[in-house]
C-alpha positions as CSV (number, residue, x, y, z in Angstrom):
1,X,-0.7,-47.3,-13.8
2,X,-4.0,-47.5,-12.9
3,X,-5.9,-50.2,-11.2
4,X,-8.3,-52.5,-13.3
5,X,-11.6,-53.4,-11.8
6,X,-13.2,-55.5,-14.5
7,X,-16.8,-55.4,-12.8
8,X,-18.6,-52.1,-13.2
9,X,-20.3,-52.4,-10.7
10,X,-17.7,-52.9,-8.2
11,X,-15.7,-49.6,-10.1
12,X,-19.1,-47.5,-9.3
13,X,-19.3,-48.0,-5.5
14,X,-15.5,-47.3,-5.5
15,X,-16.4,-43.9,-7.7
16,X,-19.0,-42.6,-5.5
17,X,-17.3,-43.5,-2.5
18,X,-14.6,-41.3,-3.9
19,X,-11.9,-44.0,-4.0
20,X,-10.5,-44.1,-7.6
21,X,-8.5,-41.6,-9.3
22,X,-10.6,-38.7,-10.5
23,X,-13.9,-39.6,-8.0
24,X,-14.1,-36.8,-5.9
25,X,-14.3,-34.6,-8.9
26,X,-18.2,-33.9,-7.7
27,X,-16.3,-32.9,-4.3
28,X,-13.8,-30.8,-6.2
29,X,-16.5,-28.5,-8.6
30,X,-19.1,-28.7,-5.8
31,X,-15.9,-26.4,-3.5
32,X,-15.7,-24.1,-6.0
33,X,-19.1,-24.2,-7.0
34,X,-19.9,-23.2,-3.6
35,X,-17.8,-19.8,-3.6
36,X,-19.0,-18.9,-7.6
37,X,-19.7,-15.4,-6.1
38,X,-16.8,-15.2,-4.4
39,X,-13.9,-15.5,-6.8
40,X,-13.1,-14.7,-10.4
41,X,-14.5,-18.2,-11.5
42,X,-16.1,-18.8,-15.1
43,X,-17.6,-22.1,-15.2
44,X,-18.4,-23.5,-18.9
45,X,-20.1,-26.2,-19.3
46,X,-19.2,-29.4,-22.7
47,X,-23.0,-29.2,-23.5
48,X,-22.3,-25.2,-23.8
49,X,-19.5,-25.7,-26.0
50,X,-20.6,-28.5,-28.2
51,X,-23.6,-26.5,-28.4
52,X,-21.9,-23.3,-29.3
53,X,-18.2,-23.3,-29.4
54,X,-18.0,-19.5,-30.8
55,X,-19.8,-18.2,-28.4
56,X,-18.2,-20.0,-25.7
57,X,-14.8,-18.6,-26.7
58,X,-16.3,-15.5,-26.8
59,X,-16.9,-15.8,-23.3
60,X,-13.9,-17.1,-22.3
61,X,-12.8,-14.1,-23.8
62,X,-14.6,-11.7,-21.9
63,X,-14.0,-13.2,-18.5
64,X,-10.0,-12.8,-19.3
65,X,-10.3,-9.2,-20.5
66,X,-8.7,-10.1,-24.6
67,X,-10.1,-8.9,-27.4
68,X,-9.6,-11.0,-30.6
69,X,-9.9,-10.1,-33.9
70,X,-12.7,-12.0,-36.2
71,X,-9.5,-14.1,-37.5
72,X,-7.9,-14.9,-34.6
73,X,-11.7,-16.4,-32.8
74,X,-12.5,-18.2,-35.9
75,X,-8.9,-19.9,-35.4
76,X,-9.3,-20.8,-32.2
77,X,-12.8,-22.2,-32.8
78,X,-11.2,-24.4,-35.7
79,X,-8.6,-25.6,-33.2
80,X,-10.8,-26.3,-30.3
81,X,-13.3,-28.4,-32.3
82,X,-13.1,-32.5,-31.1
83,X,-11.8,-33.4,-34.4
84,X,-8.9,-31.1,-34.7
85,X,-8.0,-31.2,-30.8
86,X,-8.1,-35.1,-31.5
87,X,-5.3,-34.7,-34.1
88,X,-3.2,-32.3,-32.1
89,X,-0.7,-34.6,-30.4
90,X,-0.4,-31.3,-27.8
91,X,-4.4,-32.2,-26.6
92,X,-4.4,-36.0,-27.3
93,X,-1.8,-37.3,-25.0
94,X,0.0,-38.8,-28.2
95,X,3.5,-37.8,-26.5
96,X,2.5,-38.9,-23.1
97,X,5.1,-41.3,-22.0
98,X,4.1,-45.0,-22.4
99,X,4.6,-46.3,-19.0
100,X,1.7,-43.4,-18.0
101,X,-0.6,-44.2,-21.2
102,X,-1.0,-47.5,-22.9
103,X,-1.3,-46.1,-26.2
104,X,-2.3,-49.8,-27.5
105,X,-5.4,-49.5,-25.5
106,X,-7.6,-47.1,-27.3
107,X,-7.2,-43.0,-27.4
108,X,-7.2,-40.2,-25.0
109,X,-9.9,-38.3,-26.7
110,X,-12.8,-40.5,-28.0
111,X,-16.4,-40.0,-28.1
């Protein structure tokens, strides 16, 4: 589905230049970025989670207004970790339709 560009180089001008799919993501956060103050907008960085995943739940929680019991957070820190969300064919792309994901290429989530 996606166009191959088998020199990096050549992929990297198209990137910053904002014409493959995904590019203008610094475009995209840098929009909302912009209006942080304005809105209701929590932004969470990977390095925060990786570093911390309970405490970034917790703040996810506190942003939404729910309260969790002890049980219910330290769930859904065990199912938000890499390993288990690589497993769970609902975050893993596993039931994406072939013709959108060739499976026989290598994984959705990989590190």
């Amino acid at each position: 589905m996606l166009e191959k560009i088998p020199d990096f180089n050549v992929f990297m001008e198209r990137f910053l230049a904002g014409k493959v799919l995904g590019s203008a993501w610094f475009d995209h956060v840098s929009g909302w970025y912009n209006h942080a103050n304005d809105f209701n907008i929590l932004f969470l960085t990977y390095e925060e989670m990786k570093k911390d995943l309970r405490s970034a739940v917790l703040k996810i929680c506190n942003f939404i207004g729910k309260q969790l019991s002890e049980e219910e957070i330290e769930s859904v820190v065990r199912q938000a970790t890499f390993e288990n969300m690589q497993k769970d064919p609902r975050a893993n792309y596993e039931n994406m339709p072939d013709e959108i994901a060739d499976k026989g290429k290598g994984k959705f989530l990989r590190k």
